[in-house]
N, C-alpha and C positions, 0 to 999 in steps of 0.2 A: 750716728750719735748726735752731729749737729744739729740734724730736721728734729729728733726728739726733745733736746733742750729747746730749739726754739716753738716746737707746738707746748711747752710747758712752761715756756715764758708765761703768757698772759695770764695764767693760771697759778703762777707765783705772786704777779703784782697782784691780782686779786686777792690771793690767801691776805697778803700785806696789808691789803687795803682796810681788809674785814677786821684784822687784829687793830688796828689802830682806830675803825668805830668802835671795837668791842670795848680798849683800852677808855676812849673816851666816856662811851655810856657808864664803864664802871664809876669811872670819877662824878661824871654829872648824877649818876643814882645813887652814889654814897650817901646813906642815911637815910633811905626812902624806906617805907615801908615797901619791898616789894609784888608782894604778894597783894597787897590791896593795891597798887597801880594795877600789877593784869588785871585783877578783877574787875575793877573797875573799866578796863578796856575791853575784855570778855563780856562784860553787862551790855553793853552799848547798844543802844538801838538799832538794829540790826536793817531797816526799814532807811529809815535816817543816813546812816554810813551810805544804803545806796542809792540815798537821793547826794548826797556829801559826792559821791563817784560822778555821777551824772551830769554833777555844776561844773565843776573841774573839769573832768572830758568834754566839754562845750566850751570852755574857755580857749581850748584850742583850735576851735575853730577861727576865733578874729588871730590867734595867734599865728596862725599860717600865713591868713589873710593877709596880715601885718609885712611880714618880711616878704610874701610876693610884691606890696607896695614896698617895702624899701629898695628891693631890688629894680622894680620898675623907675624909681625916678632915679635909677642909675644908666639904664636904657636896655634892661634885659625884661624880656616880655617870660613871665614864669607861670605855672599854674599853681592854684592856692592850695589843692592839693597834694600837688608833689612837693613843696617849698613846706607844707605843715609837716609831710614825711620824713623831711632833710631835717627841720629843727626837731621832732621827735629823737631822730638818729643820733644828733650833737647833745641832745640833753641827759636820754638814756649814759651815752657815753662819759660825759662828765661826772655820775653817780660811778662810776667804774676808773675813772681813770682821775690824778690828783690834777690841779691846779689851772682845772678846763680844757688839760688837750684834746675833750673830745671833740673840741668846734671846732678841730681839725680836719675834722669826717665832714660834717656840714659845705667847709670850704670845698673840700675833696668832691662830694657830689655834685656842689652849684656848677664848679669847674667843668665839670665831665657831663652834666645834664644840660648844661646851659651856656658854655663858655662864657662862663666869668672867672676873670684871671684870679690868682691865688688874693692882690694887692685890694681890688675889691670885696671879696669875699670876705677877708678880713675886716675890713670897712662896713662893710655892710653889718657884722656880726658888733663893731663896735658901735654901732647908729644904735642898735638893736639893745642893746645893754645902754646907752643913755637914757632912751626913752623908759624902759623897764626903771632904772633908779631913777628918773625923775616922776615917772607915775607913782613909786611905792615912797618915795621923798612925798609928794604931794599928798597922798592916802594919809599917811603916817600924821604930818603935820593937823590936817582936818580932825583925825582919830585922838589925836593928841586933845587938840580945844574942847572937843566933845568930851573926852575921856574927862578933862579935870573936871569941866561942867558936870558930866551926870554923876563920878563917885568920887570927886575929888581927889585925884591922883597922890598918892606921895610917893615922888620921886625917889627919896633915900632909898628906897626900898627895891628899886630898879633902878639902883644911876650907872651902877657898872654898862648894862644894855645899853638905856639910854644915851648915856658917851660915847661909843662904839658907834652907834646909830647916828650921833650927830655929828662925828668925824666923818662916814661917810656920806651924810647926807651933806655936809659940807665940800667935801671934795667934789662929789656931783654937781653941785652948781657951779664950782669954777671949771671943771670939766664942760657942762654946757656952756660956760662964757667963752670957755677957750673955741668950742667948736664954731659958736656963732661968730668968734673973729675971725676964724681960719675958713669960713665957707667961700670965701674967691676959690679957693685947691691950690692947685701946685706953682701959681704964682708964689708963694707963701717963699717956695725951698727952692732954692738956686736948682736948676738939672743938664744935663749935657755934660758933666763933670766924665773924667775917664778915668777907670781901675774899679776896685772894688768901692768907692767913697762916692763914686761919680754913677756906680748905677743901687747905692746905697740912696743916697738923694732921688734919684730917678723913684724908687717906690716912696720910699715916704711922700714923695709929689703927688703920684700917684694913689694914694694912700688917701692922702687931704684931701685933692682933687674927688673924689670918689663920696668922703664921706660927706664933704662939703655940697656935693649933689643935693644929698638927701632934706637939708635942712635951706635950701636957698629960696625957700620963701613961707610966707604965713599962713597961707594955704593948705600947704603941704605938711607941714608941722603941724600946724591945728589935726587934721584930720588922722596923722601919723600919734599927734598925743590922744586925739579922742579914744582910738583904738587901744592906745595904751590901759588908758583909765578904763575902757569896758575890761582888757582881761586880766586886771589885778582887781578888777570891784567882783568879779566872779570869783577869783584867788580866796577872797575873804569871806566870799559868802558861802565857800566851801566851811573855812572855819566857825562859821555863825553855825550853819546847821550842826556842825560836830559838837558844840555846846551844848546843845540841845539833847543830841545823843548819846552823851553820858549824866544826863540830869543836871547839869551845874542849872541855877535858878537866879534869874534876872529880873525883878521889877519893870521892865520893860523891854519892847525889842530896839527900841533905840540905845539903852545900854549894852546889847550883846553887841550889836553891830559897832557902834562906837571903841569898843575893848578889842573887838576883833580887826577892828580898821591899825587900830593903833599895835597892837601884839603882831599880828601879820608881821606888819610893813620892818617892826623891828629886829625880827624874826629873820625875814631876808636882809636885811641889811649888816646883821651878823654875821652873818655867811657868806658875805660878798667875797672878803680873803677867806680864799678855800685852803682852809686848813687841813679840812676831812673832806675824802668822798661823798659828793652831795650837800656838806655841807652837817653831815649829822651830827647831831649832840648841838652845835652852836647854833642853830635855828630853836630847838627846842629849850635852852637854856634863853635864849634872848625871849621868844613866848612867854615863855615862863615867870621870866621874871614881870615880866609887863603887867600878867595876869593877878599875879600874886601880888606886886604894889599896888594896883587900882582898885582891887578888890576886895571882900574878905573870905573870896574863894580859893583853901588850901592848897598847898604844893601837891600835892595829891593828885586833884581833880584838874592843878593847870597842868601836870607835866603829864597826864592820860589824853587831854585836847591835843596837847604841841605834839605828841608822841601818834596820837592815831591821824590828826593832819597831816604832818610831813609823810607817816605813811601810806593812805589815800593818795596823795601826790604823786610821790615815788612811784605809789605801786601801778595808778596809771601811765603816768610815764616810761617805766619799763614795757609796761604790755603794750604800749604806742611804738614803744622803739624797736621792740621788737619785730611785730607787723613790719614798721617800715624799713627795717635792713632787710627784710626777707624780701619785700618786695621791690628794694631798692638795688641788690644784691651788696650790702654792705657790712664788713666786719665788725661788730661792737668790740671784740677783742685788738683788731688789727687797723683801725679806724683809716689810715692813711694810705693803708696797703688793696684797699676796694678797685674790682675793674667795673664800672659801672657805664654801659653803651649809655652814650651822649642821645643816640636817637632814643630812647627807651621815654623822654619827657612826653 
């Protein structure tokens, strides 16, 4: 009785998980027409959506790349493709599981493929989310100045997003100030302490010590942010084609890219607190709104972009995650619970 409630666990949170997107799409599409959003997402350029796949699925490649470099200036030698299969694994799992534990799995494989202790791993996954909101904090701002420039923005119309976005894009840079003061490590936190307080400190030392690796010179940061900026500047030129592929119509392509720099960035940055699985509903409502203010392209046509983007995303993401638990041997269901041979990298 017990092995059958626990194989039906995971398949409970799941049910959970889906009613609480369902719940939210109902509230964010209250008032839509719906029937003219499918259509409109049904019409779509069918050609387009899969060149839209193709940007996106390349973007993962400096994406791998990226974290096999964080990890190395930690002093673990990784490969770019088993480390793109690990982050495929944590990202898939975060769409399934609430409030990010799935970069639980991630830790779990670097551990087991690579011996990197749990303190790292987590460090490394936090390197990896600054860079990510300081590239989409940077994109955003640039998309911003552009944005008012080519259709003169009104804000009112997207302030809710935009506040949300600037809360977090604000916390992100004292977030990077704090990293850049704490990059000495675990000189920062007293250690050698004894009981549970004493080796409490021990990882947070650890912890610093680790992420402070990452960012301890200009060098390394430079080319740790270049990378950034290449795959969030693919991120949005996944959305610039989906523009295209449901007909919205721009006087130029410097105005789609600009709307789409700035919609993107705000887009993710609504969804940084994971409210929902993956993030849905509040990516597509922060899009949305963005679109709708800068433009005078209806609620219609922007919440058919935000809506077939996040799901382009997702849906590669899945079928990436996939792939890599299978050949990772990794639970998406059971993320922490994976026996994954160490020699297997």
């Amino acid at each position: 009785m017990r092995g059958t409630a626990r194989a039906l666990r995971p398949w409970l949170r799941f049910t959970a998980l889906l009613a609480v997107v369902a719940v939210a799409a109902a509230f964010f599409l209250d008032g839509f027409d719906i029937s003219g959003l499918v259509e409109r997402i049904a019409d779509a350029d069918g050609a387009l959506v899969a060149v839209a796949v193709v940007v996106y699925a390349v973007s993962w490649i400096p994406r791998g790349t990226r974290y096999r470099n964080i990890l190395g200036r930690m002093g673990y030698g990784c490969r770019a493709t088993a480390m793109t299969g690990a982050v495929f694994v944590s990202q898939t799992a975060n769409l399934v599981f609430p409030a990010r534990a799935g970069d639980g799995a991630r830790a779990y494989v670097v551990k087991k493929r690579n011996g990197v202790p749990y303190s790292e791993g987590v460090a490394s996954l936090a390197a990896e989310r600054v860079l990510d909101l300081v590239a989409v904090v940077a994109l955003g701002c640039a998309g911003a100045v552009w944005t008012f420039t080519v259709f003169g923005f009104e804000p009112a119309k997207g302030s809710g997003a935009l506040v949300a976005a600037g809360g977090v894009g604000g916390v992100t840079v004292a977030a990077v100030g704090a990293v850049y003061l704490l990059k000495q490590g675990s000189g920062v936190v007293p250690t050698g302490g004894e009981g549970v307080l004493g080796k409490v400190a021990d990882g947070v030392a650890d912890f610093l010590g680790s992420l402070g690796s990452v960012f301890d010179d200009r060098d390394g940061i430079a080319r740790l942010a270049g990378a950034s900026l290449v795959i969030w500047f693919l991120d949005v030129s996944t959305a610039v084609v989906l523009f295209y592929a449901v007909g919205a119509e721009f006087s130029s392509v410097g105005g789609v890219v600009a709307l789409s720099l700035l919609a993107v960035s705000v887009g993710n940055l609504a969804k940084v607190v994971p409210a929902t699985p993956g993030g849905v509903g509040l990516y597509e409502a922060g899009f949305s709104s963005v679109v709708v203010g800068a433009t005078s392209i209806g609620w219609e046509v922007a919440v058919a972009v935000a809506v077939l983007d996040h799901a382009v995303k997702n849906g590669v993401t899945v079928v990436g995650g996939i792939g890599s638990a299978l050949a990772l041997n990794v639970s998406l269901t059971r993320p922490a619970d994976a026996d994954v041979d160490v020699n297997q990298a």
